[in-house]
N, C-alpha and C positions, 0 to 999 in steps of 0.2 A: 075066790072072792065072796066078799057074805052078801045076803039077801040085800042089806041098805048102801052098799057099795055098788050092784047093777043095777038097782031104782036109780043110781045118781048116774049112768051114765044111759037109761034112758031115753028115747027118742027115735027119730028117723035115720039115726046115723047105717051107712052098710054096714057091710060087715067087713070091710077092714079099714074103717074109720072106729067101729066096734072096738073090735081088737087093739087099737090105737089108744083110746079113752078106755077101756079097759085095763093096760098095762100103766098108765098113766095114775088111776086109783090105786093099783096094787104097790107102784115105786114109792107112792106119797103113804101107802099105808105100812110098809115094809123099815118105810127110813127116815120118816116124819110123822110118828103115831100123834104125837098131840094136835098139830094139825088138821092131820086129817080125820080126826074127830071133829076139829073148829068147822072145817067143811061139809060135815055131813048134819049141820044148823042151818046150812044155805038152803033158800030155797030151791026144787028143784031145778028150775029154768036157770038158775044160776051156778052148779056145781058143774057142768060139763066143761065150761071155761076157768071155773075155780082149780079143780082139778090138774088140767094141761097146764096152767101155770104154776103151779105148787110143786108140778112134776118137773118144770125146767128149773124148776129153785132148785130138787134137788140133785137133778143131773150135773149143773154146773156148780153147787157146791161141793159134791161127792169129788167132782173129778181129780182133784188132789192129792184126797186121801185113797183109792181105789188103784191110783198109780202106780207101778213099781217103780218109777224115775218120773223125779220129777219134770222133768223133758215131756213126758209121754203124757201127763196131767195138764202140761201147758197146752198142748197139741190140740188137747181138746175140748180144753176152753177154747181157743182157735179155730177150731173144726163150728163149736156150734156160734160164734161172732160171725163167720161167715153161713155159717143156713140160716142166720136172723134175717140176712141179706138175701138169701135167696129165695126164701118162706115169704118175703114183701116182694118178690119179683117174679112171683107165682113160680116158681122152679119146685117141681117133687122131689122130697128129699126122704131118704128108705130109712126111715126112724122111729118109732110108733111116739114119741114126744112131739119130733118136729110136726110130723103128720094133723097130729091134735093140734100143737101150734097152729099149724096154716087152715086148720077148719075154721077155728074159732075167731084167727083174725080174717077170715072172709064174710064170717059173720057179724060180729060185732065191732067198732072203734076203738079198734088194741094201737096204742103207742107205742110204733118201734123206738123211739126214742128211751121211754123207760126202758125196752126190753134191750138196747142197746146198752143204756147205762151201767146195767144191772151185772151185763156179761164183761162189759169192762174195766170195773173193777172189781173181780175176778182175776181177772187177765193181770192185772196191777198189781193186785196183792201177791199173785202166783211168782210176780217176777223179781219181787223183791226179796233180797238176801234175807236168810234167816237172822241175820244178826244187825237187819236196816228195822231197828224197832221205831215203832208210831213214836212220835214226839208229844203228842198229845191226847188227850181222850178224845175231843173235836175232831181230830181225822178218825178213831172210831167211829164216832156217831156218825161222819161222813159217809163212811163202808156202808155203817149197818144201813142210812138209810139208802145209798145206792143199787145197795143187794135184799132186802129186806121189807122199807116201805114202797119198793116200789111193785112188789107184788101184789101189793093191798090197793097201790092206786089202778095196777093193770085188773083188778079185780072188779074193783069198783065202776072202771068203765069196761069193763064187758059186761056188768047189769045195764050199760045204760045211766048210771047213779053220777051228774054232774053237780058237786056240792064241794065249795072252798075248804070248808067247816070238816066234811068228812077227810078231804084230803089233808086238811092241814093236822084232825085225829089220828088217822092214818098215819102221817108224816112220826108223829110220836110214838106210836106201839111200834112203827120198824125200829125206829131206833132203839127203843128200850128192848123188843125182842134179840137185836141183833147183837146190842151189846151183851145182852145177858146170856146169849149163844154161846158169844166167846168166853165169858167168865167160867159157864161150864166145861167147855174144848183144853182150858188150860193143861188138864194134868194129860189129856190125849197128845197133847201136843207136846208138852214136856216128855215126856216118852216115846217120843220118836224121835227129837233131835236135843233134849237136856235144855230145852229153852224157853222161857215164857215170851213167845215173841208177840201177843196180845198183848202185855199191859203196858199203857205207854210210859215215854220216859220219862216225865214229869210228876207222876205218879208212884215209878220206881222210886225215883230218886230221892221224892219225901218222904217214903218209907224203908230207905237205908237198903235198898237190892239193887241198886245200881251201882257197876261196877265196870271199872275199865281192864279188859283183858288183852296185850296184844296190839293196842291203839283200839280196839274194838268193843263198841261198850256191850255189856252184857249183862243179863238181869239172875239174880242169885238166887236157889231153888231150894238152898239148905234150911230157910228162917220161915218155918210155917206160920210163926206171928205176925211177922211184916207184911207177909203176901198178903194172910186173913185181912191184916188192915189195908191194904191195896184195894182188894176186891171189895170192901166195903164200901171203899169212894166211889170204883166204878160202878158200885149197883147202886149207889145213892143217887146217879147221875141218871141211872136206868128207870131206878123209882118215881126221881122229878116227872119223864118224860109219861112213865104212865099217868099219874094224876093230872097234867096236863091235858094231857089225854080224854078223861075219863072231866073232867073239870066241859067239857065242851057239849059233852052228851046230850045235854039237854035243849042243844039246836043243830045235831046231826039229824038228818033226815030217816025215820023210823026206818026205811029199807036199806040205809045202809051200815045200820049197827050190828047184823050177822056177821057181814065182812070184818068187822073189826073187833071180833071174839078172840083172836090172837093174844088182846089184851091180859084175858084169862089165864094161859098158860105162864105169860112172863110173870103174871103177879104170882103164881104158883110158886115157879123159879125161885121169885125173890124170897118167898114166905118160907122158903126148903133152905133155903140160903141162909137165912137168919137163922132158923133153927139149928144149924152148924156153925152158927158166930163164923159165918164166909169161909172156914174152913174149907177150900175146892176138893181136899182129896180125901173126904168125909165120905166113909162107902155107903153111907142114907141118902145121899145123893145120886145115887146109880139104882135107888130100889124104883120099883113100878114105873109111876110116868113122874116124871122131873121130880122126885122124892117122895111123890105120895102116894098112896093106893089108886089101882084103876079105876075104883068105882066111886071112890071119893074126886078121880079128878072129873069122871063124866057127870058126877051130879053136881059139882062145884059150877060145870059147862052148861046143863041143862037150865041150873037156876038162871044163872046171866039172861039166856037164850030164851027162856020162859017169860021173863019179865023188859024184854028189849035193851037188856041193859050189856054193857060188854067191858 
């Protein structure tokens, strides 16, 4: 771990709450780099809880894909819906995620609620056939902000940070991060089971890839044009929510505009995006962080963080 990764976990903790918040920075840094760049803008006192939850985002979104059956993925979305339960029922559970979970909701006003929403759909999405595609972009945004803004709102109250205004920002970057997740996941996913089962079907279907196969409908993977224009709607959808977003700034409360530098990255996303005319399987998309150079995306991060802006 680097020198600005053990300044963030910091403090009184033992030594195997240590090693708990330790392993916690290195998963967020291993498999959520942009991220967890956005977190090491937090202040101090606020990354130990930033952290543990950035790291249960990505324990239960990995678990899927890390699976050899999908069975075994579900299990464990399963596994952690019940330690949410028992992490609020003071039960010790041998995890170094959950561990950090239960420090930080002893310490601060963590809503199991979000942290239940979050894992449950998960669970939802997990159980749904590959070929049961969204009907609409609105159950996306639904997902992203389920699994997405609700990190930023668990974030936001483990500062202490109680603001409608920041929530209701917050409420916007998840969704526009989340959706813009899956716009990049498409060709991952497509290459595991031949299917874009992200874009919904209303969306397919106005751009001529939807297709009935079997009684089953299915979205068509051969028409690089129709996708591009696909993913154009859903990032124009992802765009709205940033500027909406970004539209409120100016009555978030200064302390909670760190937390919501995530904004950063998705505009990054979208700005990589464009430059491949939405093209997903454009391999300038897969270079450094979300298409651009590392050092262009940390000073792109510093300027925002510099000027309180996000």
């Amino acid at each position: 771990m680097d020198q600005e990764g053990r300044d963030s976990m910091s403090g009184s903790a033992s030594g195997g709450l240590r090693a708990a918040l330790s392993y916690c920075v290195q998963q967020v840094r291993n498999y959520d780099y942009h991220h967890y760049l956005c977190l090491l803008e937090l202040p101090l006192e606020m990354r130990k809880a930033a952290f543990a939850l950035r790291a249960f985002n990505v324990e239960t979104a990995r678990a899927m894909d890390v699976a050899s059956d999908p069975k075994i993925g579900l299990m464990r979305l399963l596994w952690w819906q019940e330690t949410i339960d028992k992490i609020f029922s003071n039960k010790l559970i041998e995890h170094p995620t959950a561990q950090a979970l239960s420090s930080i909701i002893s310490e601060h006003r963590i809503s199991k609620v979000w942290l239940k929403r979050s894992i449950e759909a998960r669970i939802k999405d997990a159980q749904r056939e590959v070929s049961d595609i969204p009907k609409t972009t609105e159950e996306l945004e639904k997902y992203a902000e389920d699994t997405v803004s609700t990190v930023l709102y668990l974030t936001l109250q483990s500062g202490g940070i109680t603001s409608t205004v920041a929530d209701h920002a917050a409420s916007h970057i998840g969704k526009a991060s989340g959706l813009l997740l899956l716009i990049k996941s498409l060709p991952y996913h497509a290459s595991r089971n031949r299917l874009f089962s992200y874009i919904p079907a209303d969306v397919a279907s106005k751009h001529g890839l939807l297709e009935n196969r079997g009684g089953q409908p299915e979205i068509r993977v051969d028409d690089r044009g129709a996708l591009s224009d696909a993913v154009f709607e859903m990032a124009s959808v992802a765009n709205a929510h940033i500027k909406k977003a970004r539209e409120l700034a100016g009555t978030v409360p200064a302390e909670a505009r760190p937390v919501l530098l995530p904004a950063v990255p998705s505009q990054v996303l979208l700005d990589s995006l464009s430059r491949v005319q939405f093209d997903v399987f454009d391999p300038r998309l897969a270079r450094g962080i979300l298409g651009v150079s590392p050092l262009w995306y940390q000073l792109k991060l510093k300027w925002h963080s510099s000027l309180g802006k996000y």
